[in-house]
N, C-alpha and C positions, 0 to 999 in steps of 0.2 A: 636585229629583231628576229625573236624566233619564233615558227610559227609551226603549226600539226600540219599535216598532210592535208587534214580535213579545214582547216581553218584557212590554206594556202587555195585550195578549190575553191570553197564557199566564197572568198573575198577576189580571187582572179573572175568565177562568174559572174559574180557583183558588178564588178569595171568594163567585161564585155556586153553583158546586158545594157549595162548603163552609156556607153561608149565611153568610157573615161582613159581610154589607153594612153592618150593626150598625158592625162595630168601622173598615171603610172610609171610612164618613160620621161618627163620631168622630173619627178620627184629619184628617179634614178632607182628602183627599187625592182631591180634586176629577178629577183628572184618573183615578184607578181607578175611582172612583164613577162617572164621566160612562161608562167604557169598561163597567161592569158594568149599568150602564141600558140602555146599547144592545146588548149580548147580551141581557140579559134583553127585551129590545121586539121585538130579533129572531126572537128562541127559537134552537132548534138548527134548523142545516140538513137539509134532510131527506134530503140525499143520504147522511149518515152514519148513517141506518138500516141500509143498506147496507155503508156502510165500514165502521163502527166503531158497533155496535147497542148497546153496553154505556156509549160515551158519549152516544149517543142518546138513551137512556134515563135516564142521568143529570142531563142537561143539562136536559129537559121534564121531569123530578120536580122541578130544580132551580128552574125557571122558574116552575111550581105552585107551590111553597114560597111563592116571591120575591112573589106575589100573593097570596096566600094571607093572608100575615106582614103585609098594607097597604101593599108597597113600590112597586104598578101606579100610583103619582104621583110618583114617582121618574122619572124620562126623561130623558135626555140635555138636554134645553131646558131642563127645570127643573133640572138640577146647574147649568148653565151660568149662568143666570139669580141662583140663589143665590151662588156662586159668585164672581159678578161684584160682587153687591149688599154680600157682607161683607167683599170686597178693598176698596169704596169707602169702604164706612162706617172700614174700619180707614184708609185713607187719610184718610180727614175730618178724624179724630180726631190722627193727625201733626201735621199744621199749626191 
């Protein structure tokens, strides 16, 4: 599946707000998880207390949760990492 840069945002903030990381890293879809790691590692920008306080707000409750729930070993490196390790092992097992 391919997706824009802005379409990969909009739908990894979607899954953090929502907590759905559960059903993201089930469904194995590597490339939303990695983008939901690095929001969540980021947090919200803080300029958006300013612009938009109610996503501010939701996004640091959202980010609490996301640590909270055990998901602070989750990171971008580590999706990547895993990621990489059960494309090969699926690749091993081909040949």
């Amino acid at each position: 599946m391919t997706r824009t840069a802005r379409t990969l945002y909009v739908d990894a903030l979607d899954a953090l707000l929502r907590g759905r990381m559960a059903a993201v890293a089930l469904s194995r879809d590597w490339e939303l998880l990695r983008e939901v790691a690095r929001l969540a590692q980021q947090d919200a920008p803080p300029v958006l207390s300013s612009t938009d306080p109610a996503l501010y707000i939701a996004w640091r409750s959202a980010v609490t949760k996301y640590h909270l729930k055990g998901w602070t070993h989750v990171t971008p490196d580590r999706v990547d990492a895993v990621s990489l390790r059960l494309r090969d092992r699926d690749m091993s097992r081909v040949t």
